[in-house]
C-alpha positions as CSV (number, residue, x, y, z in Angstrom):
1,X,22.2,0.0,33.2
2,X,21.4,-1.8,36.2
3,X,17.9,-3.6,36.8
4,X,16.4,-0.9,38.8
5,X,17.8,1.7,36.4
6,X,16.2,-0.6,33.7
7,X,12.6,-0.7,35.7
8,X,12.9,3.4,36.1
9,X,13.3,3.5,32.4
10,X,10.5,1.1,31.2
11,X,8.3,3.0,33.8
12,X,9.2,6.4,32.6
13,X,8.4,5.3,29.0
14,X,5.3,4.1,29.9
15,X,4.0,6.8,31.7
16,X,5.3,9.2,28.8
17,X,3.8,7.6,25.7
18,X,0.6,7.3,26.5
19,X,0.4,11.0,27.2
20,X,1.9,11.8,24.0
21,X,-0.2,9.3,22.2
22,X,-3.2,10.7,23.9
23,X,-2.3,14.2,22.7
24,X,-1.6,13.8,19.3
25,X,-5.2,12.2,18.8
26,X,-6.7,15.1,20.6
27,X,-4.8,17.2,18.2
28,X,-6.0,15.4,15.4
29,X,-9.6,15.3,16.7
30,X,-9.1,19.3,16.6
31,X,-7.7,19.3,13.5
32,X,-10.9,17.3,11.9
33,X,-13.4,18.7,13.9
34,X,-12.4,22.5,12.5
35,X,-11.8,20.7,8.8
36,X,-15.4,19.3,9.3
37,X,-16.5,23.0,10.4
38,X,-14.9,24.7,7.6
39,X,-16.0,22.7,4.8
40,X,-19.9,22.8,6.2
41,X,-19.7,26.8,6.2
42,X,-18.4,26.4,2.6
43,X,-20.9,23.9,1.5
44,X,-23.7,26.1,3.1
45,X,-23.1,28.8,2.3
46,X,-22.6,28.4,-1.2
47,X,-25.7,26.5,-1.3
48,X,-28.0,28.7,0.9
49,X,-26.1,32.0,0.4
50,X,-24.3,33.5,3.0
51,X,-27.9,35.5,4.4
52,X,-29.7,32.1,4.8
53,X,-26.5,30.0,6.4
54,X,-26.6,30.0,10.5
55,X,-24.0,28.6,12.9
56,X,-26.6,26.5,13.9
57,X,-26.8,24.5,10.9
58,X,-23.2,24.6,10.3
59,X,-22.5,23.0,13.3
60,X,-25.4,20.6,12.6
61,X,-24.5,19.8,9.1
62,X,-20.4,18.8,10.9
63,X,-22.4,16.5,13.4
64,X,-20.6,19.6,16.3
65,X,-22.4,21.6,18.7
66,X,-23.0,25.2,18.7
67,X,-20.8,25.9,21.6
68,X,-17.7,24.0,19.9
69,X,-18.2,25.8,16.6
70,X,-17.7,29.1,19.2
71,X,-14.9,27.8,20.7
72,X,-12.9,27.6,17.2
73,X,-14.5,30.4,15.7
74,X,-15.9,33.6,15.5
75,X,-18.3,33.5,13.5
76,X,-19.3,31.7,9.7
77,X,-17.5,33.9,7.6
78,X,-14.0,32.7,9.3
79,X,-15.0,29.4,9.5
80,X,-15.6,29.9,5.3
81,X,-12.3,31.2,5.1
82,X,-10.5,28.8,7.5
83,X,-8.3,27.3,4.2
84,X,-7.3,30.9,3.6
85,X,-5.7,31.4,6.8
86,X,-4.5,27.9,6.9
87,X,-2.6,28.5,3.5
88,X,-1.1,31.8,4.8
89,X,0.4,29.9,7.9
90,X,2.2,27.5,5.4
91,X,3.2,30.8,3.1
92,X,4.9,32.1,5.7
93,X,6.4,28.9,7.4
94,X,7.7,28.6,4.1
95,X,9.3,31.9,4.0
96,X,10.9,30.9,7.0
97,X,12.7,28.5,5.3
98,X,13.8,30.0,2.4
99,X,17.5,30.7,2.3
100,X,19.3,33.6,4.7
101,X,21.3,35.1,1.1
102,X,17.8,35.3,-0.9
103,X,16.7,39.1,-1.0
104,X,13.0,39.2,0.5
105,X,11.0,40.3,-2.4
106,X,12.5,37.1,-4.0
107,X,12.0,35.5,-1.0
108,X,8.4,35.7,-0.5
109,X,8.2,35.3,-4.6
110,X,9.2,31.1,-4.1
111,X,7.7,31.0,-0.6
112,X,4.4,31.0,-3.0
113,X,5.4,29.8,-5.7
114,X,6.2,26.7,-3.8
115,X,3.0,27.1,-1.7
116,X,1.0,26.5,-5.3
117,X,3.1,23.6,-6.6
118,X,2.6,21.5,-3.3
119,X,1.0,18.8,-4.0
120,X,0.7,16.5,-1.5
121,X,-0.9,19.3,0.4
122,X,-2.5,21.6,-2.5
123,X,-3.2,24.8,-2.0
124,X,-6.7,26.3,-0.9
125,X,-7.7,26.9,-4.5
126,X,-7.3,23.4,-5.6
127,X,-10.2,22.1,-3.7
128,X,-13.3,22.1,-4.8
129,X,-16.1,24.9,-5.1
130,X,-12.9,27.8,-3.7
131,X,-13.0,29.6,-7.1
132,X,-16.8,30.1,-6.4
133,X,-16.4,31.1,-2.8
134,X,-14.0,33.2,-3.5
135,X,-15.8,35.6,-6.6
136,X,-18.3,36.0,-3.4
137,X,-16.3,38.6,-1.8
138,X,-17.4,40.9,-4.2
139,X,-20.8,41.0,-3.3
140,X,-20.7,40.0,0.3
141,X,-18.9,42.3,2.7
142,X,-19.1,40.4,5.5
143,X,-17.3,38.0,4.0
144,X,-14.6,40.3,2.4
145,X,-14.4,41.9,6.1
146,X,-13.3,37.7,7.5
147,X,-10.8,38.2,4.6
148,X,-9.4,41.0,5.2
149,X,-8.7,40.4,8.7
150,X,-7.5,37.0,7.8
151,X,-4.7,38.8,5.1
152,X,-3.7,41.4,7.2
153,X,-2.9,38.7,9.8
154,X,-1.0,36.9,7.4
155,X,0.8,40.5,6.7
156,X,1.8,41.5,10.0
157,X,3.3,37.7,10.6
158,X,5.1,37.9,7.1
159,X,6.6,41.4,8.0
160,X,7.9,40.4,11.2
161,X,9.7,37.4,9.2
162,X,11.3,39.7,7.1
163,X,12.7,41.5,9.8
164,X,14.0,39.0,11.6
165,X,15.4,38.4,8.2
166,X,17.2,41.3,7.3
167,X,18.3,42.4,11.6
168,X,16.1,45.3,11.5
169,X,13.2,46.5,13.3
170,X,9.7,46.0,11.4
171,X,8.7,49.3,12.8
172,X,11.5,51.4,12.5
173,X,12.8,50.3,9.1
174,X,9.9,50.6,6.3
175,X,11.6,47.4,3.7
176,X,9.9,44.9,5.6
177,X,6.6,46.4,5.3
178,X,7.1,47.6,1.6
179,X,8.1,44.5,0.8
180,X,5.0,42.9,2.1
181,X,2.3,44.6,1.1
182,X,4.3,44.7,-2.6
183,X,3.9,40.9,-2.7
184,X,1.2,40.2,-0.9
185,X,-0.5,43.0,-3.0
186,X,0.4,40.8,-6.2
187,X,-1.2,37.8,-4.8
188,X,-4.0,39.8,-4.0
189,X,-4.7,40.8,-7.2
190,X,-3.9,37.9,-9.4
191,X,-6.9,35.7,-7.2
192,X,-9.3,38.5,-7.3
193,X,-8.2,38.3,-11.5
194,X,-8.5,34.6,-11.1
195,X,-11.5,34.2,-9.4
196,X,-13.6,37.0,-11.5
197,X,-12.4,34.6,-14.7
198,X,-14.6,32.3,-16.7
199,X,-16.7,29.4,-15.1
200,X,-15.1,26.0,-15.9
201,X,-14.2,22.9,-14.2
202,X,-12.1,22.6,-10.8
203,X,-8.8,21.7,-12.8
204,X,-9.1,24.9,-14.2
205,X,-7.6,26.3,-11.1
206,X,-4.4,25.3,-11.8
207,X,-3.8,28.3,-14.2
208,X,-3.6,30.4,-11.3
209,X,0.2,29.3,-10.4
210,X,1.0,31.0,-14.2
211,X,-1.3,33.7,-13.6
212,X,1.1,34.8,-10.4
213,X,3.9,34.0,-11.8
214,X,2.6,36.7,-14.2
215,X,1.9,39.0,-12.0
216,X,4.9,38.9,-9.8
217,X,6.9,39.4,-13.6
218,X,4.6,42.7,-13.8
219,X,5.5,44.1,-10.4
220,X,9.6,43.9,-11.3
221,X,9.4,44.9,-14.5
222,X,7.4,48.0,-13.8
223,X,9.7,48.6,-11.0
224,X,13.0,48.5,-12.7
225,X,11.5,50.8,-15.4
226,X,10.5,52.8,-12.9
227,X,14.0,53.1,-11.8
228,X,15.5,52.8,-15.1
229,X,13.4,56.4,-16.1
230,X,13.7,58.3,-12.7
231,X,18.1,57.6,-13.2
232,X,19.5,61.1,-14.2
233,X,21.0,61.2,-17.1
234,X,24.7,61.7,-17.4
């Protein structure tokens, strides 16, 4: 490479990484900032009740103002539920990556099962005070509404997945939508059974990784008995 090739180089790389260092830290401040939002609405409203929490003191109590708060969300319910629909991003990312060969019910099956043994990120449930929040969609519909939307959004990405999966077309072929809202539905129903369980500490969260496990065993036993009964005899 000759000098000036050399001084193109060095200036390219220089005008480059500053830009990229610049944008990863405004991706991080992002990142915190909604964190710091989300975990204020939770904090709040568990305190307060959902009635007696504003944006306003949301915002105040993550050191934000009203209008950034606006600009990330759309209203205190989502910003509750922000670790839901974080957690159903990395569901499906991991169904993504589970192998081509693995048939989808399966499929989705691991995606969550590996969702609730990560770890080094754990899974919404595992922090603190979600069991609690969670039990509160019972008795507050607004906040059931913000989940709602926030699961079927989760749905509609994990359907389109599977089709991509299997070739076909998530509106003309019905599996990837039966599929779906089968598992999904099991999820569903084990944290609904979770969260309506006995008070206890935090740790006590960790049974709900057995308690799907459960549930998912339900849903293909009852199905192959369904299928075992409706076979005609010979």
């Amino acid at each position: 490479m000759s000098h000036w090739d050399m001084k193109e180089y060095s200036e390219g790389m220089e005008a480059t990484e500053p830009s990229t260092t610049t944008e990863d830290r405004r991706q991080r401040k992002a990142r915190q900032t909604r964190n710091a939002l989300a975990t204020a609405a939770v904090d709040l409203i568990l305190e307060r009740g959902l009635a007696a929490t504003t944006v306003e003191a949301i915002a105040e109590r993550a050191d934000v103002t009203r209008r950034t708060f606006s600009r990330l969300f759309a209203g205190k319910e989502d910003a509750a539920l922000d670790f839901v629909r974080g957690d159903g991003d990395r569901i499906n990312a991991l169904l993504r990556e589970r192998p081509a060969a693995e048939p989808p019910l399966l499929a989705y099956r691991r995606a969550v099962r590996d969702w609730l043994a990560d770890r080094d990120d754990p899974a919404w449930h595992l922090r603190p005070r979600m069991r609690r929040l969670l039990a509160l969609l019972d008795s507050e519909p607004a906040l059931f509404a913000a989940y709602e939307r926030i699961r079927v959004d989760a749905q509609e990405e994990s359907i389109r997945i599977l089709a991509d999966r299997l070739g076909t077309d998530d509106v003309l072929d019905v599996r990837p939508a039966v599929v779906v809202d089968a598992a999904a539905g099991v999820l569903t129903a084990a944290l609904r059974i979770w969260a309506r369980g006995a008070s206890g500490p935090d740790s006590a969260a960790e049974d709900l990784a057995a308690l799907v496990e459960r549930a998912y065993d339900a849903l293909t036993h009852e199905a192959a008995s369904a299928v075992s009964y409706d076979t005609p005899e010979k």
